[in-house]
N, CA, C and O of each residue as an XYZ file, in Angstrom:
836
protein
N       0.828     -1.201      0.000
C       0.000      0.000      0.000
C       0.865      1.254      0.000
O       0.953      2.133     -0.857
N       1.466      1.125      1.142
C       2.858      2.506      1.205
C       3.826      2.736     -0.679
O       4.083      3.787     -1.266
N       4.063      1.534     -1.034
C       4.431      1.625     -2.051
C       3.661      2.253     -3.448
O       4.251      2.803     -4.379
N       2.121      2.013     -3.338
C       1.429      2.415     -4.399
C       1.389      3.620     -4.278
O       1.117      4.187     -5.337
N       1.622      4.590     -3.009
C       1.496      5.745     -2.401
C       2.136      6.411     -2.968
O       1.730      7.403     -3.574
N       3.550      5.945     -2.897
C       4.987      6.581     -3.287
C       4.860      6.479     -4.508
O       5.116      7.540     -5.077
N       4.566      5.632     -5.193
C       4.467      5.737     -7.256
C       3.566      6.635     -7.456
O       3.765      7.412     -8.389
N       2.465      6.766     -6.729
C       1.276      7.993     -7.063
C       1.797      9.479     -6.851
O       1.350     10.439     -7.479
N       2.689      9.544     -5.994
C       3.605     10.653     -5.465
C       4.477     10.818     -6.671
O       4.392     11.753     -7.467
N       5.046     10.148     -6.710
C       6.369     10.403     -7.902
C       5.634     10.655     -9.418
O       6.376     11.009    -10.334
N       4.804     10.554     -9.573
C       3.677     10.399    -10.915
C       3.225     11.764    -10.872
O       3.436     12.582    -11.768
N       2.643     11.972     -9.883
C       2.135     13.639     -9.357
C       2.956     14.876     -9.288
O       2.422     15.980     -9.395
N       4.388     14.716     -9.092
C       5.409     15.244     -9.185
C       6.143     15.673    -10.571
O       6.495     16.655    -11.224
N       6.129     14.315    -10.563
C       6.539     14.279    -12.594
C       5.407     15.246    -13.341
O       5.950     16.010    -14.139
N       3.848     15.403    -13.261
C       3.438     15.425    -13.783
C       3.315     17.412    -13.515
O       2.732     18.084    -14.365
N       3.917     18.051    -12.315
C       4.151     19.428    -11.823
C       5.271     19.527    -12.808
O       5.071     20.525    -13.500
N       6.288     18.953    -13.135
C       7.512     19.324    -13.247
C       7.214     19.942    -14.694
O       7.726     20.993    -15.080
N       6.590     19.397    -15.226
C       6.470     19.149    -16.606
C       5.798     20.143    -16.934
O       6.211     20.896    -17.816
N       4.324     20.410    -16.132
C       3.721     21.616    -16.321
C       4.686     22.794    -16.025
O       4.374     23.824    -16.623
N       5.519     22.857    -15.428
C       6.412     23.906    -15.142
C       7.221     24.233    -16.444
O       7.356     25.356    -16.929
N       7.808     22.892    -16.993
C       8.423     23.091    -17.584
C       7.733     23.827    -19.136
O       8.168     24.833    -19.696
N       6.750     23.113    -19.503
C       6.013     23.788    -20.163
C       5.950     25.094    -20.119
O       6.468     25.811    -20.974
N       5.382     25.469    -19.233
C       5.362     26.888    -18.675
C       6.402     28.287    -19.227
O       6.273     29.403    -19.729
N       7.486     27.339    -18.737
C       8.996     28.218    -19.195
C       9.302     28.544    -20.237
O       9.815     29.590    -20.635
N       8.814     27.100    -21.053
C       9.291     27.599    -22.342
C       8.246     27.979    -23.116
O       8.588     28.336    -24.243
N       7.107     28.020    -22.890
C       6.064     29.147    -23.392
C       6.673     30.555    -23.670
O       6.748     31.060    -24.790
N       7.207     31.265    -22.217
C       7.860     31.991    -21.160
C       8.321     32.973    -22.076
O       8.064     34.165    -22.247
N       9.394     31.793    -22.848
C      10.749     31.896    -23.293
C      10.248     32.140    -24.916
O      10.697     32.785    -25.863
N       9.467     31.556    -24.768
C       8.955     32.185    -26.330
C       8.353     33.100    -26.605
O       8.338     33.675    -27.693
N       7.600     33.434    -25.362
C       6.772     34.912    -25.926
C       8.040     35.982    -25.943
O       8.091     36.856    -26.808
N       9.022     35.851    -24.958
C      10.013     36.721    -24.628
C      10.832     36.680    -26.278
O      10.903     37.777    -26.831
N      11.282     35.762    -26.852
C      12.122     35.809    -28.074
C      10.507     36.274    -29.018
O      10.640     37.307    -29.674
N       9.480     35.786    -29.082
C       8.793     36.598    -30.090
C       8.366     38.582    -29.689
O       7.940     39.519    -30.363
N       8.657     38.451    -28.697
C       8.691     40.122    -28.356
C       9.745     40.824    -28.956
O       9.563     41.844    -29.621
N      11.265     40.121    -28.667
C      12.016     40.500    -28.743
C      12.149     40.680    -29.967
O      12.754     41.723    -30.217
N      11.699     39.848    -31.222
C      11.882     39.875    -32.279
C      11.087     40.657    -32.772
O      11.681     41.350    -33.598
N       9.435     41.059    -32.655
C       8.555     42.393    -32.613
C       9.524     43.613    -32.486
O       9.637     44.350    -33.466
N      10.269     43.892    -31.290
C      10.942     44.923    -31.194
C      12.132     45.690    -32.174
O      12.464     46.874    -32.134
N      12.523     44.877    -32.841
C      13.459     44.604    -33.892
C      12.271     45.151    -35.278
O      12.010     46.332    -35.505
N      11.942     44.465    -35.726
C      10.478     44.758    -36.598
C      10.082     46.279    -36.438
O       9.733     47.144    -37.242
N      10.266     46.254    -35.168
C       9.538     48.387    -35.198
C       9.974     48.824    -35.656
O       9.313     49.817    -35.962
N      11.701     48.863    -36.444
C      12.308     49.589    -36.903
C      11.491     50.103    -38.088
O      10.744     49.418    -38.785
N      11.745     51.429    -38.216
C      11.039     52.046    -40.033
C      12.280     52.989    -40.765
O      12.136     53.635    -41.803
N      13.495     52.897    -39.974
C      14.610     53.309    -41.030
C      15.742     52.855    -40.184
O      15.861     52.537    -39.001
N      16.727     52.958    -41.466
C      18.211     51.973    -40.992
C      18.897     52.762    -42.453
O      18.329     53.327    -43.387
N      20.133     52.552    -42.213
C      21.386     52.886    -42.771
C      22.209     52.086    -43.466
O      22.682     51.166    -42.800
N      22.602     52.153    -44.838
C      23.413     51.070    -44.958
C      24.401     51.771    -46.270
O      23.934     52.343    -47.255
N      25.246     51.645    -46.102
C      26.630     52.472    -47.165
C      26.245     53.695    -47.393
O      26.893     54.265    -46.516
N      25.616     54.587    -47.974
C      25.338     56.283    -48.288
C      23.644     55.917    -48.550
O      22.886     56.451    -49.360
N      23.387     54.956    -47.689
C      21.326     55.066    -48.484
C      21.178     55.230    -46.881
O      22.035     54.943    -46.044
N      19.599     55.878    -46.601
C      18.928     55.522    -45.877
C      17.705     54.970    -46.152
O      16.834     55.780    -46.470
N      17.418     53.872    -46.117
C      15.977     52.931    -45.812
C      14.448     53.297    -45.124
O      14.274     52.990    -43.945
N      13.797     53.690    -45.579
C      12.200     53.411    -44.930
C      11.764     52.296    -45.496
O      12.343     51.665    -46.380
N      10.157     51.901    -44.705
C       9.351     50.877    -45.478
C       8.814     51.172    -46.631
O       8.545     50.257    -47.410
N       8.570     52.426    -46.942
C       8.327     52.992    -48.262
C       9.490     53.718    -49.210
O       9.292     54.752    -49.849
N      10.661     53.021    -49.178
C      11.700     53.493    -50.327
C      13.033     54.104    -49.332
O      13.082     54.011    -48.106
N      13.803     54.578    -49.993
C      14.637     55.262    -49.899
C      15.573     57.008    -50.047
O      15.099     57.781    -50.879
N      16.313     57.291    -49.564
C      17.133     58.009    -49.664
C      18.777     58.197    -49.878
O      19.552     58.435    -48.951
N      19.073     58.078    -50.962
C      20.700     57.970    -51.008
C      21.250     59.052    -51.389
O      20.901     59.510    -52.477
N      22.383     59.837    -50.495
C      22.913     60.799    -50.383
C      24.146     60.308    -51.576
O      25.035     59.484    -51.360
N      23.888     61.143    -53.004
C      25.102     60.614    -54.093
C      26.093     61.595    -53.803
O      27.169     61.092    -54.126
N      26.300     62.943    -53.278
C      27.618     63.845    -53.195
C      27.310     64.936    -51.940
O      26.263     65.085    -51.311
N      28.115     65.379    -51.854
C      28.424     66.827    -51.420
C      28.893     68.073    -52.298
O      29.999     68.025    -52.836
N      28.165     69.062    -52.436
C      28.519     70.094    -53.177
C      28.724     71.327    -52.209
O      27.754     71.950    -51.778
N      30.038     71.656    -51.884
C      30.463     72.862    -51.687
C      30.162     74.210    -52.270
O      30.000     74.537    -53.445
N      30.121     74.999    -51.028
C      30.442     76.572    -51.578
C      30.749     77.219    -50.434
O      30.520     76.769    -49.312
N      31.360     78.463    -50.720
C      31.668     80.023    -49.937
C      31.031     80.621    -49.761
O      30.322     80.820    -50.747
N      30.655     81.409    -48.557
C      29.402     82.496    -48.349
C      30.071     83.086    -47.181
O      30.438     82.437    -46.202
N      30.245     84.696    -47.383
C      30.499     85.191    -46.090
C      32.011     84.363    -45.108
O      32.349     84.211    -43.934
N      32.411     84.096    -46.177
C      34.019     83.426    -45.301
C      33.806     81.780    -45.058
O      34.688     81.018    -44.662
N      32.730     81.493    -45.318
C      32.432     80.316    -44.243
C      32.113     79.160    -45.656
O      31.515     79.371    -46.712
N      32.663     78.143    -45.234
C      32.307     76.836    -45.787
C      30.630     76.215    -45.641
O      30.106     76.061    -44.537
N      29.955     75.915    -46.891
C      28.755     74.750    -46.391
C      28.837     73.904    -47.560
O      29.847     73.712    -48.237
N      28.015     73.556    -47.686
C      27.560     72.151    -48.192
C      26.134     71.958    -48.540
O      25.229     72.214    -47.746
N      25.917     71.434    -49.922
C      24.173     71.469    -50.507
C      24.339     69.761    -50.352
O      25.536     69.510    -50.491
N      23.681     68.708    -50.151
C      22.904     67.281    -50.181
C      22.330     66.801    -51.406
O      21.111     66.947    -51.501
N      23.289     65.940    -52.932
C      22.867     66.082    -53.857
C      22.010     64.639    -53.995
O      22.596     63.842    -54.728
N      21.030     64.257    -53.565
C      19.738     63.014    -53.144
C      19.505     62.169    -54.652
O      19.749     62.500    -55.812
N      18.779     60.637    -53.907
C      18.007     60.598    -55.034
C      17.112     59.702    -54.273
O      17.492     58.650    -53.759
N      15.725     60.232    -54.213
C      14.719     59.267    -53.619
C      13.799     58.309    -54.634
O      13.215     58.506    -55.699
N      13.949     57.365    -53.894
C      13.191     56.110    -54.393
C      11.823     55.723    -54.001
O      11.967     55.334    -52.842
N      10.464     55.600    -54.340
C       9.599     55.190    -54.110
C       9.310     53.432    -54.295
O       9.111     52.867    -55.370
N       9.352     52.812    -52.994
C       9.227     51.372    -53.442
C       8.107     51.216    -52.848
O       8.398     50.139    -52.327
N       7.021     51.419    -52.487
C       5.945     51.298    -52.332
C       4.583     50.960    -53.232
O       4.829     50.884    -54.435
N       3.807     50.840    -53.027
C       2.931     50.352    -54.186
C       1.876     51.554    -54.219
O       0.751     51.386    -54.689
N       2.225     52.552    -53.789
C       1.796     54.160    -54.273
C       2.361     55.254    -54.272
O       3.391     55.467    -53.633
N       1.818     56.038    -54.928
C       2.469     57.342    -55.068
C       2.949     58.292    -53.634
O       2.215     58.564    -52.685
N       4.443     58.700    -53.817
C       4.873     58.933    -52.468
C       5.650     60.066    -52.740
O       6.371     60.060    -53.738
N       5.599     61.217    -51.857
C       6.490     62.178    -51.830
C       7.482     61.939    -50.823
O       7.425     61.107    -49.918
N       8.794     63.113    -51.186
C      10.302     62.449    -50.535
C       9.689     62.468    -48.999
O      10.006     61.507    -48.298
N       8.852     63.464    -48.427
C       9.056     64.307    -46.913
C       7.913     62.647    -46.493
O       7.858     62.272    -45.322
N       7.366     62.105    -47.274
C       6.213     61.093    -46.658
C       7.078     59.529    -47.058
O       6.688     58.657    -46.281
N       8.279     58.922    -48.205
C       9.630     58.312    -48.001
C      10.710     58.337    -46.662
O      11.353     57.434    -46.128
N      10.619     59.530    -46.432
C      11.614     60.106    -45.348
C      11.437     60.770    -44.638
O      12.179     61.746    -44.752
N      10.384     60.856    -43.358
C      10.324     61.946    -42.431
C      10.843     62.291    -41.716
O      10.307     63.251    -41.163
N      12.122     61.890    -41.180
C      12.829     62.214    -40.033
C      13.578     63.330    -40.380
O      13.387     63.688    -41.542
N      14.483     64.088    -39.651
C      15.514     65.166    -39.950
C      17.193     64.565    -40.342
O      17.844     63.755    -39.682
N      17.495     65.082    -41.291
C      18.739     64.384    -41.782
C      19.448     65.195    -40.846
O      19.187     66.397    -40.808
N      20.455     64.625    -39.957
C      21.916     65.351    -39.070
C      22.865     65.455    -39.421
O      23.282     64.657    -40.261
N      23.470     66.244    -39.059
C      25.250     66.370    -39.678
C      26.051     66.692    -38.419
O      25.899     67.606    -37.609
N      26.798     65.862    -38.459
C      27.863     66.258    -37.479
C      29.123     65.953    -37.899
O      29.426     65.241    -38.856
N      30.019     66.663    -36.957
C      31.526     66.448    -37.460
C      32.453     66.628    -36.121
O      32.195     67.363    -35.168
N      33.449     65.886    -36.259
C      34.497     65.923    -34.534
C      35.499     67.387    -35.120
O      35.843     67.562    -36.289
N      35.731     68.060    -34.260
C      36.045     69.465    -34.214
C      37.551     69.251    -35.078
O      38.047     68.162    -35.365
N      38.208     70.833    -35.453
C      39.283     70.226    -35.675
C      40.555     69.331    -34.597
O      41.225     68.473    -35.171
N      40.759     69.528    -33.415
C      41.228     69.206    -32.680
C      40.863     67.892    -32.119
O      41.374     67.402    -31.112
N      39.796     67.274    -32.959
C      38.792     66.145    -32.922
C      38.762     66.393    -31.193
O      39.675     65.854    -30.567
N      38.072     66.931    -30.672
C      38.324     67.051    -28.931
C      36.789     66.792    -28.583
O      36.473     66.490    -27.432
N      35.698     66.935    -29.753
C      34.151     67.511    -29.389
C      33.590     66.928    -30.875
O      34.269     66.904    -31.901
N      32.230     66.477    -30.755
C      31.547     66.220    -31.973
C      30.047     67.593    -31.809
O      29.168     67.866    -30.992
N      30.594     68.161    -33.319
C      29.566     69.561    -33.379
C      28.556     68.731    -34.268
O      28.817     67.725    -34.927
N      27.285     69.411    -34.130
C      26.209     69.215    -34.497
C      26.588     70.386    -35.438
O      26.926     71.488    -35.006
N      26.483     69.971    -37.194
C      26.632     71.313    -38.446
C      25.043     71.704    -38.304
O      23.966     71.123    -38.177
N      25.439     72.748    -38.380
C      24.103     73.835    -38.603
C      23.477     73.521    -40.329
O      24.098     73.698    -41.377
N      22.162     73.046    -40.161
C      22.038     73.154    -41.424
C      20.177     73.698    -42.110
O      19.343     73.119    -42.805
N      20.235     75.058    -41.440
C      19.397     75.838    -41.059
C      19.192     76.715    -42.259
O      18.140     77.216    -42.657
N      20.759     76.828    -42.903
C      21.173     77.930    -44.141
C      20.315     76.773    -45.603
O      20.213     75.583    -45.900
N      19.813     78.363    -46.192
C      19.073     78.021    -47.667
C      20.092     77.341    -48.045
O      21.218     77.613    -47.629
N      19.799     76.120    -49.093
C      20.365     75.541    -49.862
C      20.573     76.612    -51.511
O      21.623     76.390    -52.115
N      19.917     77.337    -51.939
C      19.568     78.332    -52.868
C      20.853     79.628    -52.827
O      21.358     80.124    -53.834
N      21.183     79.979    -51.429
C      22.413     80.790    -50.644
C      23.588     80.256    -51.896
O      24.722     80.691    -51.696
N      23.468     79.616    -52.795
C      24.480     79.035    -53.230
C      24.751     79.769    -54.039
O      25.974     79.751    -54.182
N      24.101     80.715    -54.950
C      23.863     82.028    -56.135
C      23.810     82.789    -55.225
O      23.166     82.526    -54.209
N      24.471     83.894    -55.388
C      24.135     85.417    -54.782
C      23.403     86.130    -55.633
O      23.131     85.781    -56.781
N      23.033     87.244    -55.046
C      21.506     87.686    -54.996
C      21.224     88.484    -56.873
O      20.143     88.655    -57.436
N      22.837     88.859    -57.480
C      22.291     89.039    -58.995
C      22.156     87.681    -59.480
O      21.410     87.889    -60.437
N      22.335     86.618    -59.475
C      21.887     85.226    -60.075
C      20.588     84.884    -59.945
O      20.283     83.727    -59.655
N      19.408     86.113    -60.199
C      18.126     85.688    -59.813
C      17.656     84.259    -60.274
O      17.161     83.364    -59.589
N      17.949     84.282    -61.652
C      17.368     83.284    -62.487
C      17.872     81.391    -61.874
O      17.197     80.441    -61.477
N      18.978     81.552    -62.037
C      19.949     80.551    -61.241
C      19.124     80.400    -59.309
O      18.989     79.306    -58.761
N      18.844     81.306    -58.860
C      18.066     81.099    -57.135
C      17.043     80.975    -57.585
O      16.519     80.342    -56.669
N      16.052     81.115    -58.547
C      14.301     80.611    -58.691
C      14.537     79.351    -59.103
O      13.869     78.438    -58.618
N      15.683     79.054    -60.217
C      15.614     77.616    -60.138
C      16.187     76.682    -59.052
O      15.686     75.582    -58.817
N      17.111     77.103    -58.494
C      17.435     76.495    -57.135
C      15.778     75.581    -56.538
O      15.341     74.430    -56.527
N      15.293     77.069    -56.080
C      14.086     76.929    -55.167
C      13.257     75.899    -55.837
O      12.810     75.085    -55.029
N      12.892     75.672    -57.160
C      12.158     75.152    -58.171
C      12.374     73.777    -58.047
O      11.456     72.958    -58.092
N      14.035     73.374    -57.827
C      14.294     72.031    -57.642
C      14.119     71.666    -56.674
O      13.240     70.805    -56.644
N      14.827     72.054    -55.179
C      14.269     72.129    -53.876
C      13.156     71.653    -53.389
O      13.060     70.891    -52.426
N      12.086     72.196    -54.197
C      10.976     72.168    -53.692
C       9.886     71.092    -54.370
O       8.662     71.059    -54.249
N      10.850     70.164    -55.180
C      10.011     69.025    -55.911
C      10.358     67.981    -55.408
O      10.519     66.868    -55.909
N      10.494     68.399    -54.242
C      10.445     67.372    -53.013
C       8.738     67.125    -52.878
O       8.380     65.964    -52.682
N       7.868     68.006    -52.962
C       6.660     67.603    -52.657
C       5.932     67.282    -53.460
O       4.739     67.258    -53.157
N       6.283     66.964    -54.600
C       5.462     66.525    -55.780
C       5.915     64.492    -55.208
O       6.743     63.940    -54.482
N       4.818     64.096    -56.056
C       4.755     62.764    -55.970
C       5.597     62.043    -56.847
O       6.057     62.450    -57.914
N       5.763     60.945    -56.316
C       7.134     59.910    -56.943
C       6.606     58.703    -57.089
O       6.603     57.949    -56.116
N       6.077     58.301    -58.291
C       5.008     57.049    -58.621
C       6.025     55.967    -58.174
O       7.235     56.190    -58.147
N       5.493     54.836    -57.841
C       5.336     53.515    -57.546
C       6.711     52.873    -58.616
O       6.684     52.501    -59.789
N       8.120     52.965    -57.379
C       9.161     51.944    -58.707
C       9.856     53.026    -59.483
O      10.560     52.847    -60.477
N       9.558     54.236    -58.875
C      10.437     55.300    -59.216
C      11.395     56.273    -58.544
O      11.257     56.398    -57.327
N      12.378     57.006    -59.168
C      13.033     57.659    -58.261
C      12.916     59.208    -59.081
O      12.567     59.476    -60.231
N      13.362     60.054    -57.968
C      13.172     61.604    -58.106
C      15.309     61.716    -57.698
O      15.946     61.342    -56.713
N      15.682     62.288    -58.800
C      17.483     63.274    -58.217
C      17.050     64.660    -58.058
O      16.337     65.381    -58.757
N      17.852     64.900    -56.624
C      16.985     66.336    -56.384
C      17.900     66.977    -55.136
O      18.603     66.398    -54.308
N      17.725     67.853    -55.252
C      18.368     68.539    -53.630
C      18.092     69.146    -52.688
O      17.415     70.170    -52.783
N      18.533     68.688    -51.531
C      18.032     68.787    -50.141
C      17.449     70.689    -50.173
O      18.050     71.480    -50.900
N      16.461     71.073    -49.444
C      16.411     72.385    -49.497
C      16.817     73.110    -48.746
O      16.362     74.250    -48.647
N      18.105     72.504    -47.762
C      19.144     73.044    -46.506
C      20.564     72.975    -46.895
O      21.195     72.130    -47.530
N      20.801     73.767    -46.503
C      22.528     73.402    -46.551
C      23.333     73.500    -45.010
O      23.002     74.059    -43.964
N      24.676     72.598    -45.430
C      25.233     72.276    -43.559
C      26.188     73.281    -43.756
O      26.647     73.484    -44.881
N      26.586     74.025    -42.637
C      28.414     75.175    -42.330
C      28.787     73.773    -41.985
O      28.415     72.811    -41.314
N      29.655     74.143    -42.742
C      31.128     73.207    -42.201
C      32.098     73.394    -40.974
O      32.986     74.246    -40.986
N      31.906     72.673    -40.076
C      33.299     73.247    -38.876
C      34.612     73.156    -39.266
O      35.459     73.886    -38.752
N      34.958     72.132    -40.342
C      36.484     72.655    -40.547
C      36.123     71.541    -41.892
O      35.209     70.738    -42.078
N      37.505     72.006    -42.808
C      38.258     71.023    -44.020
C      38.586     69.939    -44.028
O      38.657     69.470    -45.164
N      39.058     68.690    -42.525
C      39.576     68.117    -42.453
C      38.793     66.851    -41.770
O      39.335     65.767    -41.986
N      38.105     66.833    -41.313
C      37.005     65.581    -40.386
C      36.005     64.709    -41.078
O      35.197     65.194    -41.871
N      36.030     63.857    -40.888
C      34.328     63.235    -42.082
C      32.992     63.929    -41.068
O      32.796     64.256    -39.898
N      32.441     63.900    -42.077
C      31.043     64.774    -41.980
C      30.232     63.029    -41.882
O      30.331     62.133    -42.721
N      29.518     63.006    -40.666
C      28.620     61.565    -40.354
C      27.092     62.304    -40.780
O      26.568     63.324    -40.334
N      26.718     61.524    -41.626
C      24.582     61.932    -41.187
C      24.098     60.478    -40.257
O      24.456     59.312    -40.090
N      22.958     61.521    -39.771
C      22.057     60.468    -39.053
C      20.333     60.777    -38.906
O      19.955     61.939    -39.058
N      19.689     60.083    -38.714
C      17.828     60.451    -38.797
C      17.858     60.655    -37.506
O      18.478     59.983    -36.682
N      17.044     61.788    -37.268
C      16.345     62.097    -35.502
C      15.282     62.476    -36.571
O      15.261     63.052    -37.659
N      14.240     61.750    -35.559
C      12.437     61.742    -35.317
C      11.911     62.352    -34.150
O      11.790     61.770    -33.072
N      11.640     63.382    -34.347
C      11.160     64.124    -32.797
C       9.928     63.781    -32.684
O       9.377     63.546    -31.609
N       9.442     63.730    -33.709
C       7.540     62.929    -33.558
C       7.693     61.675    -33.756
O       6.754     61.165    -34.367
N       8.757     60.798    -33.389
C       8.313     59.277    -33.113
C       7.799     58.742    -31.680
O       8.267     58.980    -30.566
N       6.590     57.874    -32.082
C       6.313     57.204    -31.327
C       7.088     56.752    -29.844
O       6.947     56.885    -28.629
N       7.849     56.229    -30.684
C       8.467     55.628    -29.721
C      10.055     55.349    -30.416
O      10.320     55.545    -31.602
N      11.142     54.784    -29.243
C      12.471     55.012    -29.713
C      12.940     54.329    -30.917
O      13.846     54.747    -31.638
N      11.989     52.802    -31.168
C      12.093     51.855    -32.213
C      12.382     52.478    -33.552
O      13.211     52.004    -34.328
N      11.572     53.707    -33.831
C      11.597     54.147    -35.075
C      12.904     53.797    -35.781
O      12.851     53.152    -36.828
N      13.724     54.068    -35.422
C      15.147     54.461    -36.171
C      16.042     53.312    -35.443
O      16.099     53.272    -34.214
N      16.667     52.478    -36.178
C      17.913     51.481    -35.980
C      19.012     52.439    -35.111
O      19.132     53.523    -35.683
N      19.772     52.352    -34.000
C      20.442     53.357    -33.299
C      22.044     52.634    -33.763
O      23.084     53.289    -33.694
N      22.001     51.424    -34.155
C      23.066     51.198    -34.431
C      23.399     50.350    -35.814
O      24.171     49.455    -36.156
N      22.042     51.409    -36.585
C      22.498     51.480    -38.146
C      21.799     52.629    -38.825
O      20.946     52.515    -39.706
N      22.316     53.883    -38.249
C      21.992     55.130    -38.200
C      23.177     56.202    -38.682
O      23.544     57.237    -38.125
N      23.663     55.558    -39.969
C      25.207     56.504    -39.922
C      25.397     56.064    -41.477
O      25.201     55.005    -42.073
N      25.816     57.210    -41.826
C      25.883     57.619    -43.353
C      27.417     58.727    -43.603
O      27.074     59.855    -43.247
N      28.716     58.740    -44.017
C      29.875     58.845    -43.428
C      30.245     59.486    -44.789
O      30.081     58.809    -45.804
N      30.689     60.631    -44.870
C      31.479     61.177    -46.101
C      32.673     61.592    -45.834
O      32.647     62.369    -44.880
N      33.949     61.381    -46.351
C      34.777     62.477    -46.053
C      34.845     63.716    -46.319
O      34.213     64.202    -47.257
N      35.755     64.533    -45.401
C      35.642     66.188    -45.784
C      36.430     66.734    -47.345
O      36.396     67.759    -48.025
N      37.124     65.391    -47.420
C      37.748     65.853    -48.573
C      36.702     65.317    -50.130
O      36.991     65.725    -51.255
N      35.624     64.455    -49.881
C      35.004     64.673    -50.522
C      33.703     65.306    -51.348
O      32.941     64.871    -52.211
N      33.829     66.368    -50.740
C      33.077     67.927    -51.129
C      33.520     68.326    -52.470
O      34.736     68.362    -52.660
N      32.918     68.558    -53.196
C      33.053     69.202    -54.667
C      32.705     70.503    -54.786
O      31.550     70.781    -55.111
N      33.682     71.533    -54.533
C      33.385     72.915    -54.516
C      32.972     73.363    -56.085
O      33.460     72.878    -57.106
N      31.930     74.431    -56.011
C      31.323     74.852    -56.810
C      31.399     74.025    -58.324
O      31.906     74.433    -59.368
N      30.857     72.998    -58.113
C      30.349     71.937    -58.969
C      28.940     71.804    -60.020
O      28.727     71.087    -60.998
N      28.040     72.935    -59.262
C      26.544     72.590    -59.163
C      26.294     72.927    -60.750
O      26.739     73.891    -61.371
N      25.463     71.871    -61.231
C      24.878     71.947    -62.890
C      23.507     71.840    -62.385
O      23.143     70.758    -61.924
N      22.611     72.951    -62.423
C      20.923     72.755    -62.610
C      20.428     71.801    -63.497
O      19.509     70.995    -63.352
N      21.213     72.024    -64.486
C      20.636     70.548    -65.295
C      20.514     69.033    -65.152
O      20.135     68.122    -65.889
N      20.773     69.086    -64.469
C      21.190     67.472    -64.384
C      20.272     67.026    -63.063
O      20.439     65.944    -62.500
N      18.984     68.302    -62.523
C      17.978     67.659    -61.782
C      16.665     68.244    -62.562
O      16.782     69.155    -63.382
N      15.476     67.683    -62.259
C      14.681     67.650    -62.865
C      13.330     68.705    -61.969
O      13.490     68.555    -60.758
N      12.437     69.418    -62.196
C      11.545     69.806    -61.045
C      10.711     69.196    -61.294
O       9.707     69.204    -60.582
């Protein structure tokens, strides 16, 4: 009798362990399928001179230099891609703010480039004709970019340069994201050197409005 006791015991035991064990690795799976959800939130990432959304892209093809007032900047010569299965403008491809930064000359500090200055600043003020078309290209950012197509075009900001000699990094900040997922934090970097700036280079022709 004592014996049938003890097998009913050990049976009852076995049969906790198991539910436990079950349990865990349920546990363990919702935890790796979360984890893998979290990953998934991403809606842009970085990879050689492109930046990625779920609806297309942005690839930064040059830097175009100029002089203003003593000071070095820089125009963003783009080409956005619509891979979506509708019609998409660049600012609804790419909403975040493109960054520029650069480590000082003394590399001691990483400056945030100001890039606040007209991209158009690039003609002075008798080049009317040359600054309406500036603005003209600039601003066909908001026209639509059908489905499987791309728009070459330029940013409508330009960055000051802190010095000649440092690579200039971009990166996306989302001040209206949700939440931090938006943006890959450690595939968020787009890297030019300073020496590859092309001073006063710029051909209007060769973008389209």
């Amino acid at each position: 009798m004592k014996r049938i006791i003890l097998l009913a015991g050990i049976a009852f035991s076995s049969t906790i362990l198991i539910g436990c064990s079950s349990k865990n690795t349920n546990s363990s799976d919702t935890q790796t399928t979360s984890s893998s959800t979290v990953k998934n939130n991403y809606k842009y990432y970085a990879k050689g001179k492109t930046f990625y959304s779920k609806k297309g892209s942005m690839t930064i093809n040059r830097l175009i230099g100029y002089t203003n007032d003593n000071n070095n900047y820089f125009i963003l010569d783009v080409t956005f891609k619509n891979t979506s299965k509708k019609s998409q403008d660049a600012a609804s491809i790419m909403s975040p703010n493109v960054e520029a930064y650069q480590l000082n000359k003394d590399q001691s500090q990483k400056v945030n480039l100001d890039g606040s200055n007209s991209a158009s600043d690039y003609y002075s003020s008798d080049q009317i004709d040359n600054y309406n078309r500036m603005n003209e290209i600039t601003n066909s950012q908001s026209n639509k970019i059908l489905p499987g197509k791309s728009v070459h075009t330029l940013m409508e900001f330009s960055y000051k340069l802190n010095n000649n000699t440092n690579a200039i990094t971009f990166s996306l900040n989302d001040p209206n994201a949700i939440s931090k997922e938006t943006i890959n934090p450690k595939k968020n970097k787009v890297t030019f050197d300073a020496s590859s700036i092309s001073y006063n280079s710029l051909n209007l022709n060769d973008y389209s409005d």
